[in-house]
C-alpha positions in Angstrom: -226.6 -97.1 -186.8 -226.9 -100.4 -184.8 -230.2 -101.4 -184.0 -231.3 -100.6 -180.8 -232.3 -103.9 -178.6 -235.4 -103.3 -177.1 -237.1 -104.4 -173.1 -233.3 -105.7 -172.0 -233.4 -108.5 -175.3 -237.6 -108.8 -175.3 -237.9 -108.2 -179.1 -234.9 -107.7 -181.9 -234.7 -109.8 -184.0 -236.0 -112.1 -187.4 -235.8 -113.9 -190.7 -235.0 -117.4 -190.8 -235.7 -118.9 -194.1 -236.0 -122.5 -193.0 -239.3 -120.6 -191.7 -242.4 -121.3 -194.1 -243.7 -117.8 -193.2 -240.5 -115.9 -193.8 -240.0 -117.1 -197.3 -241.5 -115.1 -199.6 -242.9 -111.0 -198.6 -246.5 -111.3 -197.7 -249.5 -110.6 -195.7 -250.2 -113.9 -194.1 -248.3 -117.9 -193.8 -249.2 -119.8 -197.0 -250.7 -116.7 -199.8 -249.5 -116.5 -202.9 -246.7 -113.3 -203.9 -249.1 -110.2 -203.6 -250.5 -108.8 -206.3 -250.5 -105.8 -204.2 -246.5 -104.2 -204.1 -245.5 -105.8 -200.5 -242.4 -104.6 -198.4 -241.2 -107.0 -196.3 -238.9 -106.9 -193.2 -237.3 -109.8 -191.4 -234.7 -110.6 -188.9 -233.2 -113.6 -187.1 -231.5 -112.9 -183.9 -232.2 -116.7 -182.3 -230.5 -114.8 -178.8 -233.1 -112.5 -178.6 -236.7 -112.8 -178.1 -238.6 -113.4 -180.1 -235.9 -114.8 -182.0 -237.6 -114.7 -185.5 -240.2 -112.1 -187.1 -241.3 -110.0 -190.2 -243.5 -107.3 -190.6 -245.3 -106.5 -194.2 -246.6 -103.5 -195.3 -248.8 -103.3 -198.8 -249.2 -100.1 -200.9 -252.4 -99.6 -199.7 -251.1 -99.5 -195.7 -252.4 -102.4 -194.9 -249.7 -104.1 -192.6 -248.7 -107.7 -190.8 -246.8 -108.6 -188.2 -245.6 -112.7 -187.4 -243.5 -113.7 -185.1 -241.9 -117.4 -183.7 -241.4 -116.9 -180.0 -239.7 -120.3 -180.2 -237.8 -122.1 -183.2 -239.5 -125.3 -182.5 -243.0 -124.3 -182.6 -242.7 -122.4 -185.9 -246.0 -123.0 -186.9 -247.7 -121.5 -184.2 -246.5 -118.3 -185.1 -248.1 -114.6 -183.5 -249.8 -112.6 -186.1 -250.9 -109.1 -185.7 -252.6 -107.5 -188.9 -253.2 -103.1 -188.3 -252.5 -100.3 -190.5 -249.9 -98.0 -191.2 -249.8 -93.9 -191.1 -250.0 -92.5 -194.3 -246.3 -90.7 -193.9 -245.1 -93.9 -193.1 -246.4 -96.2 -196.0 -245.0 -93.2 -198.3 -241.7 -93.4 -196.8 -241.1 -97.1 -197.1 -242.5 -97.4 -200.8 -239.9 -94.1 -201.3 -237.1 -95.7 -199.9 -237.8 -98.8 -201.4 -237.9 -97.5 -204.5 -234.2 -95.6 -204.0 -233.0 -98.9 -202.9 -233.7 -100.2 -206.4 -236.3 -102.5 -204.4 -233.6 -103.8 -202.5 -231.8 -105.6 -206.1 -228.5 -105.4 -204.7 -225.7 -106.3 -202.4 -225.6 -103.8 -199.3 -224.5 -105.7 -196.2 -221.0 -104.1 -195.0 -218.6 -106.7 -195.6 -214.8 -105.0 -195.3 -213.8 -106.2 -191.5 -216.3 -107.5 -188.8 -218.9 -105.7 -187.4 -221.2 -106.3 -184.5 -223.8 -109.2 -184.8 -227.2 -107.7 -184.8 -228.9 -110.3 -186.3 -229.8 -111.5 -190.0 -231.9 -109.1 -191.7 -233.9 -109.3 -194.8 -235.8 -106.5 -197.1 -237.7 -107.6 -199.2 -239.7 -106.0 -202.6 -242.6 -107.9 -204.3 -244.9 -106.7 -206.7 -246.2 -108.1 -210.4 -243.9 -106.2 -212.1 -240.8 -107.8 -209.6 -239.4 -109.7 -206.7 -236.3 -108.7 -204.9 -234.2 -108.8 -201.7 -231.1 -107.9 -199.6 -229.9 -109.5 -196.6 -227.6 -107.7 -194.6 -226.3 -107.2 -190.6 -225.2 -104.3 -191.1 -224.8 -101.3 -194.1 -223.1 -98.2 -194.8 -226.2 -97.2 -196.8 -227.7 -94.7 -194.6 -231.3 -95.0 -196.3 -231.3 -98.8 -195.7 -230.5 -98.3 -192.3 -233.2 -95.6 -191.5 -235.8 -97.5 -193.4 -234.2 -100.7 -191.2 -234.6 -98.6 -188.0 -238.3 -97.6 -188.9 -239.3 -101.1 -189.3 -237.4 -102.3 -185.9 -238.8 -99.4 -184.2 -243.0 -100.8 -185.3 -241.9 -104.2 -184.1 -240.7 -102.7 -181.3 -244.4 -101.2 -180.4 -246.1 -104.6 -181.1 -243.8 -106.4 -179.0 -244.7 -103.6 -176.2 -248.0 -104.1 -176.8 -247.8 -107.5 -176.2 -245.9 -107.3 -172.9 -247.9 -104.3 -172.1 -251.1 -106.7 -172.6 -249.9 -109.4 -170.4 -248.6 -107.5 -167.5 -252.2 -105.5 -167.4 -254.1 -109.1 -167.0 -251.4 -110.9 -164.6 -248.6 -108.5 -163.5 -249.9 -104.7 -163.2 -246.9 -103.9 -161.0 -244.3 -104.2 -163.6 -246.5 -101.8 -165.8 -244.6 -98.6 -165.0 -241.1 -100.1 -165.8 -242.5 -101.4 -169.2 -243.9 -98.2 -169.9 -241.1 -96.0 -169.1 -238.8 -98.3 -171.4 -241.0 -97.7 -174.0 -241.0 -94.0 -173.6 -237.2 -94.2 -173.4 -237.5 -96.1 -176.9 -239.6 -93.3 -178.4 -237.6 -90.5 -177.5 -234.5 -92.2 -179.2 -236.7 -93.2 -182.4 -236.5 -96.7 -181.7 -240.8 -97.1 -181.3 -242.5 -96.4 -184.4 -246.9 -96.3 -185.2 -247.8 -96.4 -181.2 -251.6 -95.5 -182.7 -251.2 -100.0 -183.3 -251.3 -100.1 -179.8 -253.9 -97.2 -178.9 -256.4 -100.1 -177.5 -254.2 -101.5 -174.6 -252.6 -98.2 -173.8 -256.0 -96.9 -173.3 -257.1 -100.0 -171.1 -254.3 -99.2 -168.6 -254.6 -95.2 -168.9 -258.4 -95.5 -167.8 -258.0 -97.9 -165.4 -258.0 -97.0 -161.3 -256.3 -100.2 -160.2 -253.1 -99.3 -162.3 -250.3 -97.1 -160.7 -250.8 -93.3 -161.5 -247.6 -93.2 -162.5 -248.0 -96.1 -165.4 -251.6 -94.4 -166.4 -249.8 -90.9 -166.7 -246.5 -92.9 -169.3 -249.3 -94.6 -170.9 -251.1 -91.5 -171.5 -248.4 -89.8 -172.9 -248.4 -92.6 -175.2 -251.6 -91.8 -176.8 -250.8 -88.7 -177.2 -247.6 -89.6 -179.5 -249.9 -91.7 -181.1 -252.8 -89.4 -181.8 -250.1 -87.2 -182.9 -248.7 -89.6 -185.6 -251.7 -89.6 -186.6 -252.7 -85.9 -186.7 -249.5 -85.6 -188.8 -249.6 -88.6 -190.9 -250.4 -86.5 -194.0 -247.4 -84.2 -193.5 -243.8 -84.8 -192.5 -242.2 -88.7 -191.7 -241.0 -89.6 -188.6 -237.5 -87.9 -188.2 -234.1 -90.0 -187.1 -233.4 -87.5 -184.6 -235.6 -88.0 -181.6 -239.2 -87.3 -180.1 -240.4 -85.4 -177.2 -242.9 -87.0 -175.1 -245.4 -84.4 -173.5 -244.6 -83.6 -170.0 
């Protein structure tokens, strides 16, 4: 499945290797290769913004999320550090580990495909290092696990926007909100609990549009139910129902 683009070509996109921070899997720009098994996503979609980010996820759940917004001020990058479900740190250490942690070729490569940008998974550990780049695979598990990592990014971004239109630009809350409902429901927003913080500024605040505080609501409730089921099933591939 293609990825989907996200706020009209807000967030989609990563990996650049020129890119000190995108080098090697990890937690943070400049450490060492974890000790810690480390996942690692990236993608580099320069038309899209931002045009360059990865997020990493440790065995333990602990998670990071940089980001370039522009090419020439690389080393400024955003960082977000949260935590991950536990259903979801089980499924990407699964998935990586029926990957072969990613020690293989699996980008699609018969006739052209859509451009959806450069993306990288990567595997490190102390027992081993690898990683695939691909735009696009037939490998349905690579793409879910793909989808899963887009859909996370996806929620930071929001955040972000979400963040800056509560403190400068509260009228374009509602649109940003029902975007991101419309990216839940078609599985492309992943760990909304990241969020829970800014989602709960604008839900409890009376100079926001009731409309926006009732979408944002309903966002807290997908997240507190992500986490309420964190210990049971995965996030599926086929679509989530928003409360009404």
């Amino acid at each position: 499945m293609t990825p989907r683009p996200l706020f009209a070509g807000l967030l989609a996109a990563l990996f650049l290797p020129a890119i000190g921070f995108a080098q090697k899997p990890k937690l943070e720009p400049g450490a060492a290769p974890p000790l810690i098994p480390t996942v690692t996503y990236s993608q580099d979609w320069p038309a899209s913004h931002p045009p360059y980010y990865s997020i990493a996820v440790d065995s333990a759940g602990r998670g990071a999320y940089t980001a370039v917004d522009d090419k020439d001020q690389a080393g400024n990058p955003y960082i977000l550090k949260f935590t991950v479900s536990h259903a979801v740190r089980e499924r990407i250490f699964d998935d990586a580990r029926a990957l072969q942690y990613f020690n293989g070729q699996f980008d699609f490569t018969r006739h052209k495909v859509a451009f959806t940008g450069h993306k990288t998974l990567s595997y490190a550990g102390p027992e081993r290092q690898f990683k695939t780049t691909f735009n696009w695979s037939q490998n349905p598990t690579l793409m879910s696990l793909t989808q899963l990592f887009i859909g996370i990014g996806n929620t930071i971004m929001g955040g972000r926007k979400l963040q800056y239109l509560h403190r400068f630009e509260r009228l374009g809350l509602n649109d940003a909100l029902q975007e991101m409902e419309e990216l839940a429901k078609a599985d492309y927003l992943a760990e909304v609990h990241i969020i829970t913080p800014v989602l709960r500024q604008i839900a409890d605040d009376p100079a926001v549009m009731e409309i926006a505080r009732q979408r944002a609501r309903r966002l807290l409730h997908l997240a507190s139910s992500e986490s309420a089921g964190s210990s049971a099933t995965p996030p599926s591939q086929n679509g989530r129902k928003l409360p009404d």
